[in-house]
C-alpha atoms as a printed R data frame, in Angstrom:
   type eleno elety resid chain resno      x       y       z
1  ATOM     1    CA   UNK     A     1 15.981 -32.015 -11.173
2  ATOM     2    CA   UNK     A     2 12.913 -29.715 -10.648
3  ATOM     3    CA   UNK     A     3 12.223 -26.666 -12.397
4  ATOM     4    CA   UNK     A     4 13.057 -24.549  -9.940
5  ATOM     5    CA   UNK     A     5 16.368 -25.769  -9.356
6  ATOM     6    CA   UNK     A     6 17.016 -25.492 -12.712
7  ATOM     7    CA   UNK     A     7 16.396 -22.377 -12.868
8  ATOM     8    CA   UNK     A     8 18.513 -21.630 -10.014
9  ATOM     9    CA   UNK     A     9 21.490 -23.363 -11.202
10 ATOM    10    CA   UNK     A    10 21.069 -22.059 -14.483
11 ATOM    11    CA   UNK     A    11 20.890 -18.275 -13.665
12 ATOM    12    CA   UNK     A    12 24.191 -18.888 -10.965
13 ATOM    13    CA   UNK     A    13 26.480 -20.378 -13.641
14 ATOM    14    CA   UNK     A    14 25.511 -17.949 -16.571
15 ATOM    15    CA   UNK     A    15 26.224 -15.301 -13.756
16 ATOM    16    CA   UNK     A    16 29.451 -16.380 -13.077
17 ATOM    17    CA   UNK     A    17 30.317 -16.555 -16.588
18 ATOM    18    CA   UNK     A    18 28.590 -13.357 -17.541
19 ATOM    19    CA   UNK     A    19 31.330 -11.650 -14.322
20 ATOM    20    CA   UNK     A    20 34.274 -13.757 -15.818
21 ATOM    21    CA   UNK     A    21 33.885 -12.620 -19.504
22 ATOM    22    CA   UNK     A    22 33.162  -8.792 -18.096
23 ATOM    23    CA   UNK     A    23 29.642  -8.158 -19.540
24 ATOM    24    CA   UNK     A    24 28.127  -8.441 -15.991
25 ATOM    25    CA   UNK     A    25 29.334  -6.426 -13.126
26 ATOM    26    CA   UNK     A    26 28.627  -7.852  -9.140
27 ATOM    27    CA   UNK     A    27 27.066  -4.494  -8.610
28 ATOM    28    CA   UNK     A    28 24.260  -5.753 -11.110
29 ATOM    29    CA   UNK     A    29 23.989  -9.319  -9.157
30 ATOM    30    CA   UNK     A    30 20.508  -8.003  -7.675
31 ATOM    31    CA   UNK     A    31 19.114  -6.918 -10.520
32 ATOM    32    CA   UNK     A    32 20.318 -10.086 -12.792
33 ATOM    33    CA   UNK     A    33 18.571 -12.761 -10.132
34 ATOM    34    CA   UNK     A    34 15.680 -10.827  -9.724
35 ATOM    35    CA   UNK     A    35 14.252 -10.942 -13.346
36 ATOM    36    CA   UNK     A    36 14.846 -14.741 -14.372
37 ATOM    37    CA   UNK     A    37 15.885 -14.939 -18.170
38 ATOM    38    CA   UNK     A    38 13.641 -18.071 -18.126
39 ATOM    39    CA   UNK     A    39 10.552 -15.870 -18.383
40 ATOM    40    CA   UNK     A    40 10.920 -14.263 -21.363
41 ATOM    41    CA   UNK     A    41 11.877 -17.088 -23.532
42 ATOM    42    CA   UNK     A    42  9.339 -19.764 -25.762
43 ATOM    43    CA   UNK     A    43  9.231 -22.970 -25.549
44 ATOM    44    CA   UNK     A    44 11.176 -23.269 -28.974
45 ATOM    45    CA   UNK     A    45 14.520 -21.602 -29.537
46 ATOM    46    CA   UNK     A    46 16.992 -22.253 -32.069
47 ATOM    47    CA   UNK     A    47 20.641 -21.383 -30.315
48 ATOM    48    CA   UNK     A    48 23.046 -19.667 -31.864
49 ATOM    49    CA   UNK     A    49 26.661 -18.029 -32.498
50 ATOM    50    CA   UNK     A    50 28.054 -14.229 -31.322
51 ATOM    51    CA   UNK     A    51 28.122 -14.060 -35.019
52 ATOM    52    CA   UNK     A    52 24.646 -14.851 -35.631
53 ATOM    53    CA   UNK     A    53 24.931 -18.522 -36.811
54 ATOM    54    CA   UNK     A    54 22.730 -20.598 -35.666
55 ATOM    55    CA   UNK     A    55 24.198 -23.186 -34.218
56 ATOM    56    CA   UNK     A    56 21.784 -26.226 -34.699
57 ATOM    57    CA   UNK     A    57 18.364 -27.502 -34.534
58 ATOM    58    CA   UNK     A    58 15.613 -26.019 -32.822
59 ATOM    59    CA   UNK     A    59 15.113 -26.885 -29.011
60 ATOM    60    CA   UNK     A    60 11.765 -27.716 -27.576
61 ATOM    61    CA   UNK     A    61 11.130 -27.178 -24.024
62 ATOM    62    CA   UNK     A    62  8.199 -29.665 -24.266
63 ATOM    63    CA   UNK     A    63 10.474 -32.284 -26.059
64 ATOM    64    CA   UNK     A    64 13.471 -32.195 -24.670
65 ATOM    65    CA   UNK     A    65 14.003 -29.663 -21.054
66 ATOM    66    CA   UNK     A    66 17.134 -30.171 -20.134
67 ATOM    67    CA   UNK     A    67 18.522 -28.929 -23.450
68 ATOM    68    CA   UNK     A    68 16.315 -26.190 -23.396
69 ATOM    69    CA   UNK     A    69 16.995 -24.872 -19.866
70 ATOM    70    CA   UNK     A    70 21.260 -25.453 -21.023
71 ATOM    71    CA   UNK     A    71 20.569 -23.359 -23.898
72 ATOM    72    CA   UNK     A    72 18.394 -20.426 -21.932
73 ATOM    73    CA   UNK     A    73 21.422 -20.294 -19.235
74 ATOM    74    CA   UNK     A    74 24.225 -20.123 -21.892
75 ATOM    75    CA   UNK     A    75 26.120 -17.487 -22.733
76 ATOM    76    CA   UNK     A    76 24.437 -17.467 -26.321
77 ATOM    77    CA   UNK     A    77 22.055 -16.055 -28.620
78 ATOM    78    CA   UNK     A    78 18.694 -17.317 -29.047
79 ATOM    79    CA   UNK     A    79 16.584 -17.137 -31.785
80 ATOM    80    CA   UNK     A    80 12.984 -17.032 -31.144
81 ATOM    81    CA   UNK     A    81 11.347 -16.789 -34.425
């Protein structure tokens, strides 16, 4: 899977979670695909809870994409430092 479509796919199901769960209303569909999330996250992330927990290891873009793009399109916290 390329990059691009990663992205893609990424940003469509977070969206349709983000309108499920109510934190993202189809008015805002525009604005959310225009500015990909992708862009403003480092390679290295540790994901986490709602509560702040993280929730495991770090992930490394370089190591290991596909759990890196998984963890940029979830609907989680990410910690970057």
């Amino acid at each position: 899977m390329t990059e691009r479509h990663e992205a893609e796919a990424g940003r469509a199901r977070l969206a349709s979670v983000l309108i499920a769960n109510g934190s993202l209303t189809p008015d805002w569909l525009p604005t959310y695909h225009a500015v990909p999330r992708h862009w403003f996250v480092p390679a290295l992330v540790w994901p986490g809870q709602g509560d702040g927990v993280r929730q495991g290891d770090a992930v490394n873009r370089h190591a290991d994409p596909g759990d890196w793009w998984r963890a940029v399109y979830s609907d989680i916290p990410l910690t970057t430092q």
